[in-house]
C-alpha positions in Angstrom: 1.1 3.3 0.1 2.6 0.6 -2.2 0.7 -2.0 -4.4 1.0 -5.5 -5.4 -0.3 -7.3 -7.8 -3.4 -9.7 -6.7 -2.4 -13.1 -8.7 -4.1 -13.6 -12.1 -7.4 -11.1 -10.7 -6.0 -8.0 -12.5 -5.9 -5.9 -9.1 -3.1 -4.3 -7.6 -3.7 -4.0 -3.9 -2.5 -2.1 -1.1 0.6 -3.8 0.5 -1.0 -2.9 3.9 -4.9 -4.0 3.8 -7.2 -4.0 6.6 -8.4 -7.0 8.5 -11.9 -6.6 10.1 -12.3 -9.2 12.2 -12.2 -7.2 15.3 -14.3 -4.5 14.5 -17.4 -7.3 14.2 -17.2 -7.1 18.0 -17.4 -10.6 19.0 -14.1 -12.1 19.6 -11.7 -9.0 20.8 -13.5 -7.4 23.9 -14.9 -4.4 23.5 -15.4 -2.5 20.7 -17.0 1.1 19.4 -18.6 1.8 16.3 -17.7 5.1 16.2 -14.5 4.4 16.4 -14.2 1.3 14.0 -15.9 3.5 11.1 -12.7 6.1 11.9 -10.1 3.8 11.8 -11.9 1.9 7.9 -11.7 5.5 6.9 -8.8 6.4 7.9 -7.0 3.5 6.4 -8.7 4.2 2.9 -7.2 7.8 3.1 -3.5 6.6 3.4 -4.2 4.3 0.3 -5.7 0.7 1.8 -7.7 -0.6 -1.0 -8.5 -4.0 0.5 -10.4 -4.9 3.2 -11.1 -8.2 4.6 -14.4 -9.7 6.8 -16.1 -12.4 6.9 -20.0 -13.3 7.2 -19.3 -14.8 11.2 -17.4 -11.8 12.2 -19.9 -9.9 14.8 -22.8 -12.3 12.8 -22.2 -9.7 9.9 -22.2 -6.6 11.8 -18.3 -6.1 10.5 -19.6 -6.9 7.1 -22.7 -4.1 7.6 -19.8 -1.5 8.7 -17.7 -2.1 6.0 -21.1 -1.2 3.3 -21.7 2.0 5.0 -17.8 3.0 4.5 -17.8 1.8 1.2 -20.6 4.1 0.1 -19.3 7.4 1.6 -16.0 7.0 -0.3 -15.5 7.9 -4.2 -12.6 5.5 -3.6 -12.2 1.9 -5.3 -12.4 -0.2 -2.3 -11.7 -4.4 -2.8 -14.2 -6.0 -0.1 -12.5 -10.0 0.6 -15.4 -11.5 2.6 -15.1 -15.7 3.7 -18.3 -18.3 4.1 -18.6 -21.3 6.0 -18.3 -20.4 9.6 -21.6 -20.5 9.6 -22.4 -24.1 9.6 -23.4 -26.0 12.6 -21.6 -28.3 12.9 -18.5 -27.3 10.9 -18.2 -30.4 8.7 -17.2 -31.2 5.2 -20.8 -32.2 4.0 -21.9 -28.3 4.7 -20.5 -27.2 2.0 -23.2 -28.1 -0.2 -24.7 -25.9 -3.2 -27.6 -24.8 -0.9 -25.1 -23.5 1.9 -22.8 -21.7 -0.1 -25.3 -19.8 -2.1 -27.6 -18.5 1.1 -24.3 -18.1 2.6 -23.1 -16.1 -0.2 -26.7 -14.3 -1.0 -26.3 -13.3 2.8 -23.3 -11.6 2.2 -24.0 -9.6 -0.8 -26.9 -8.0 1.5 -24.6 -7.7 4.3 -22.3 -5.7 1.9 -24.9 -4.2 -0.4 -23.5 -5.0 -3.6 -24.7 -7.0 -6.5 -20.9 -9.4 -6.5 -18.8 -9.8 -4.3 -15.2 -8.8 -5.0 -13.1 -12.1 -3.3 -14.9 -14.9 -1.6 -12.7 -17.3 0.8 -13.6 -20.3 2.0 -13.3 -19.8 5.7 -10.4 -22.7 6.6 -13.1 -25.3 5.8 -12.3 -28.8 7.0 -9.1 -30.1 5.2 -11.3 -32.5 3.5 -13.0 -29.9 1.4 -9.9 -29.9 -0.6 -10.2 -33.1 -1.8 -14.2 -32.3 -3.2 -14.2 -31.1 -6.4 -17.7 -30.0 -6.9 -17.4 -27.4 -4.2 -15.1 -25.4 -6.8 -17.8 -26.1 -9.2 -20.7 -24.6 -7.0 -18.3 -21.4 -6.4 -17.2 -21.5 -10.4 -21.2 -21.6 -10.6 -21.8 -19.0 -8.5 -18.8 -16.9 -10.6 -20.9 -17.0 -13.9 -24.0 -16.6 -12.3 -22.3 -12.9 -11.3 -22.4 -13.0 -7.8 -18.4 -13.4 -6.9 -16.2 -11.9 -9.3 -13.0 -14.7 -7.8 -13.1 -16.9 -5.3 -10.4 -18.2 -2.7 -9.8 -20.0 0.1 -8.4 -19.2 4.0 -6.5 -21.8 5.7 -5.1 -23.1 8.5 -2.4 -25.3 7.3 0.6 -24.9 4.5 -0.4 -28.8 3.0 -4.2 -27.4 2.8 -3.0 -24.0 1.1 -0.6 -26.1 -1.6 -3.7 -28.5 -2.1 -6.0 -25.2 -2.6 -3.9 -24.1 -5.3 -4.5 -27.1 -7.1 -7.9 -26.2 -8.0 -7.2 -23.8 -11.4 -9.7 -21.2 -10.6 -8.8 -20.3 -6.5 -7.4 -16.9 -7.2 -6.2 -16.2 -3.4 -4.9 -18.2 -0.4 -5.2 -16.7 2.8 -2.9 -17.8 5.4 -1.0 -16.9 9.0 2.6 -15.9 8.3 4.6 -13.8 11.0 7.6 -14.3 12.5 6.3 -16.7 14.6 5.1 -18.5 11.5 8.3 -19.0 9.2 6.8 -22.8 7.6 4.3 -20.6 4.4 7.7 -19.1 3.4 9.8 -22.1 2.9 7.2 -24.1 1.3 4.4 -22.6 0.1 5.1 -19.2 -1.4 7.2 -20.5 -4.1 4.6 -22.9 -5.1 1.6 -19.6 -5.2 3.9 -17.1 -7.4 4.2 -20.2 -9.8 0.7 -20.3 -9.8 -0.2 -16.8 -10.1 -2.2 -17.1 -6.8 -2.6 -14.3 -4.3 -1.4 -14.6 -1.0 -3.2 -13.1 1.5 -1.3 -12.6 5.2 -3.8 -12.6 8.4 -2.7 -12.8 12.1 0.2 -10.3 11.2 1.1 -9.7 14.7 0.3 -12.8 16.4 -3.3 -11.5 18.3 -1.1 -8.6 19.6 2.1 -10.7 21.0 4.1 -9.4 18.4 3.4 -5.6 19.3 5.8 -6.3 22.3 3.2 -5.0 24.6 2.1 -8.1 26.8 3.5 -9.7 29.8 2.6 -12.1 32.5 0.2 -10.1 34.3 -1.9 -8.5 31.0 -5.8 -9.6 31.4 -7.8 -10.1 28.3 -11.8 -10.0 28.6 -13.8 -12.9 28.4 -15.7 -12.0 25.3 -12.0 -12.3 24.0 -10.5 -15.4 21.7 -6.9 -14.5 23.7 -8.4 -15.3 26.5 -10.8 -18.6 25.5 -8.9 -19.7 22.8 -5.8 -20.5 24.4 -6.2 -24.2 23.7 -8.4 -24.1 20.5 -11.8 -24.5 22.8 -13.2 -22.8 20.2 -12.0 -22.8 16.4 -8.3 -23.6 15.4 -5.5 -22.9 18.4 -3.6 -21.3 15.1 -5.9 -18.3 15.2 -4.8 -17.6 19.0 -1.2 -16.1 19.4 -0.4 -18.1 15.8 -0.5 -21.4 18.2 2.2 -20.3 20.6 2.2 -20.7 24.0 1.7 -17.6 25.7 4.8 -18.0 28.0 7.3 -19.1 24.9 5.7 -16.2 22.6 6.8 -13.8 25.7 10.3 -15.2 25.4 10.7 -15.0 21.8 9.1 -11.4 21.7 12.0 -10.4 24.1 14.5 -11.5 22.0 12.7 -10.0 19.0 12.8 -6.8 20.6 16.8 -6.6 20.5 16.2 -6.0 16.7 14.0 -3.2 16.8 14.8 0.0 15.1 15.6 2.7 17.0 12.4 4.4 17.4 10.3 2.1 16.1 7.4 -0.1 17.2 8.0 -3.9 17.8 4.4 -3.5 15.5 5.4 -1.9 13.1 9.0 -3.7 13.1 6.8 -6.8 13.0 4.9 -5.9 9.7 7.8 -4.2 7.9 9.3 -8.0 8.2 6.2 -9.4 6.5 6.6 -7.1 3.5 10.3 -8.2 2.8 8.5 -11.4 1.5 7.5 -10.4 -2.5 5.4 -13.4 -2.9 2.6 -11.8 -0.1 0.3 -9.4 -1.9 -1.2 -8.1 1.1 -1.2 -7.5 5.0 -4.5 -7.8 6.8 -3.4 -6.1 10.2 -6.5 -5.8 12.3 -6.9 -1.8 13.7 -10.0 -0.8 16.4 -9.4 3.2 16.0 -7.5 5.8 13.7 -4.4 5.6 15.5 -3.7 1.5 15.1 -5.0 2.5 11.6 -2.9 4.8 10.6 0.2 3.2 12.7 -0.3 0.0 10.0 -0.9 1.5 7.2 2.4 3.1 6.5 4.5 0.3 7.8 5.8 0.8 4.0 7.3 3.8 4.6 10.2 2.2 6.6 13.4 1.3 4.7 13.9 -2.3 4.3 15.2 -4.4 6.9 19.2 -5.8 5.7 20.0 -9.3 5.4 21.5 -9.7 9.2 18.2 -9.2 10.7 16.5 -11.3 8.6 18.7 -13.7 9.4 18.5 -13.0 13.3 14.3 -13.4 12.9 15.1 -17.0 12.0 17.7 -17.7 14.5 14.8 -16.3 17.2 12.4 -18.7 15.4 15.0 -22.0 15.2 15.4 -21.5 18.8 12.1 -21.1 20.5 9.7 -21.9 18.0 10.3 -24.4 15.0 9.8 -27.8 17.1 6.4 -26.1 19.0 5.1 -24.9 15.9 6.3 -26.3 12.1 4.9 -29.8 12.4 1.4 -28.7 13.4 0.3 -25.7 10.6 
């Protein structure tokens, strides 16, 4: 495993972290505990050191996993948890001091800790930018000793170079695949100027990036891929990165021309993300050992050469720029 460095926190963190969204249980079909306790543990023995949740994801129950990991490794383990998801309704005026502290005060039981390591906003309304005193009721919060840094998750690149504006968000979290080409050209400049982390989720584009969809594939409907489509029921970003199903199909096909002999459209798929040096970490979401293990040493591949690069962004230019770069 390789590490980065985690903006001005001090960290290094594993290139390949570990996104726990799906192991809450509540927006991916199925899932087994069992199994989602293997795959966190196998992930910390090939070197992941960061793990991200957040206090919505199974209504905590991803967060309660993650404790009971924590505590049967001797292992330095960075927890990245997000609040604000659970406000009903999701407005601007939620984010209030008492909110953010039971949200927070939640959390710390959820995880079993006294602070928590790295706590995100989660893609709060874009006019939570624009309110100072939030930042000062999480700067509060920070000397009170109950976050050791705070930073935000977002939707959109102009909320993520608004974020950074604010001197003491440590991390933006953000969608970036190769469906997603805008954070590259015109935010990550702007965060390794600030010394901000960047934080990559949706890696793989809900699973249309591991090449293994088609027409006919059926997702339950417990599952955001299937009643998400249109953003029924939190951003349209978070469902296949915003790409319609059909034009995602046709742009993974000609994706798949530049896979590696022997490789995984996956794993080809993450291996592109880390060729970015501004991204301190890839949260790809695993449900057992073997999707574990499969992401975690993405870093073990060479580098991919200048001509594929170059090819991604052709794929991009051609089915995906006018669909996608004016919206996130």
């Amino acid at each position: 495993m390789n590490y980065r460095e985690f903006g001005r926190t001090g960290w290094k963190v594993s290139e390949m972290g570990f996104g726990a969204w799906a192991i809450g249980g509540d927006a991916w079909g199925q899932t087994d505990d069992s199994e989602a306790i293997a795959a966190l543990k196998k992930a910390i023995d090939l070197g992941v050191n960061f793990i991200d949740t957040a206090d919505v994801y199974g209504d905590g129950h991803s967060e309660e996993l993650i404790a009971r990991v924590r505590k049967e490794t001797d292992r330095e383990i960075i927890i990245a948890t997000k609040a604000g998801r659970r406000l009903n309704p999701h407005v601007a005026g939620g984010y209030n001091r008492e909110n953010l502290t039971a949200f927070v005060e939640r959390s710390l039981k959820n995880l079993g800790t006294e602070a928590i390591d790295l706590l995100q906003l989660h893609c709060p309304p874009s006019e939570v930018y624009d309110m100072p005193e939030v930042f000062g009721i999480l700067d509060d919060l920070t000397q009170q000793g109950k976050l050791r840094f705070y930073g935000v998750s977002v939707e959109r690149v102009d909320e993520a170079l608004k974020a950074i504006t604010s001197p003491h968000v440590q991390s933006v979290q953000i969608i970036f695949n190769m469906f997603r080409l805008k954070p590259a050209e015109e935010f990550f400049q702007a965060a390794a100027e600030k010394k901000v982390g960047v934080i990559v989720r949706v890696p793989l584009a809900s699973g249309l990036l591991t090449g293994k969809f088609n027409r006919e594939s059926h997702f339950a409907a417990s599952d955001h891929r299937n009643f998400n489509r249109h953003g029924e029921s939190f951003d349209q970003g978070e469902t296949f990165s915003g790409v319609d199903y059909e034009t995602g199909l046709a742009a993974v096909e000609a994706l798949k021309k530049l896979v590696p002999s022997g490789e995984t459209m996956a794993r080809f798929a993450l291996r592109w993300i880390l060729m970015f040096p501004q991204v301190s970490t890839v949260i790809a979401g695993a449900k057992n050992p073997a999707q574990a293990e499969a992401n975690s040493t993405v870093g073990d591949l060479p580098p991919l050469d200048a001509a594929t690069l170059q090819q991604v962004q052709a794929v991009y230019d051609k089915y995906l720029r006018a669909q996608i770069h004016p919206r996130w």
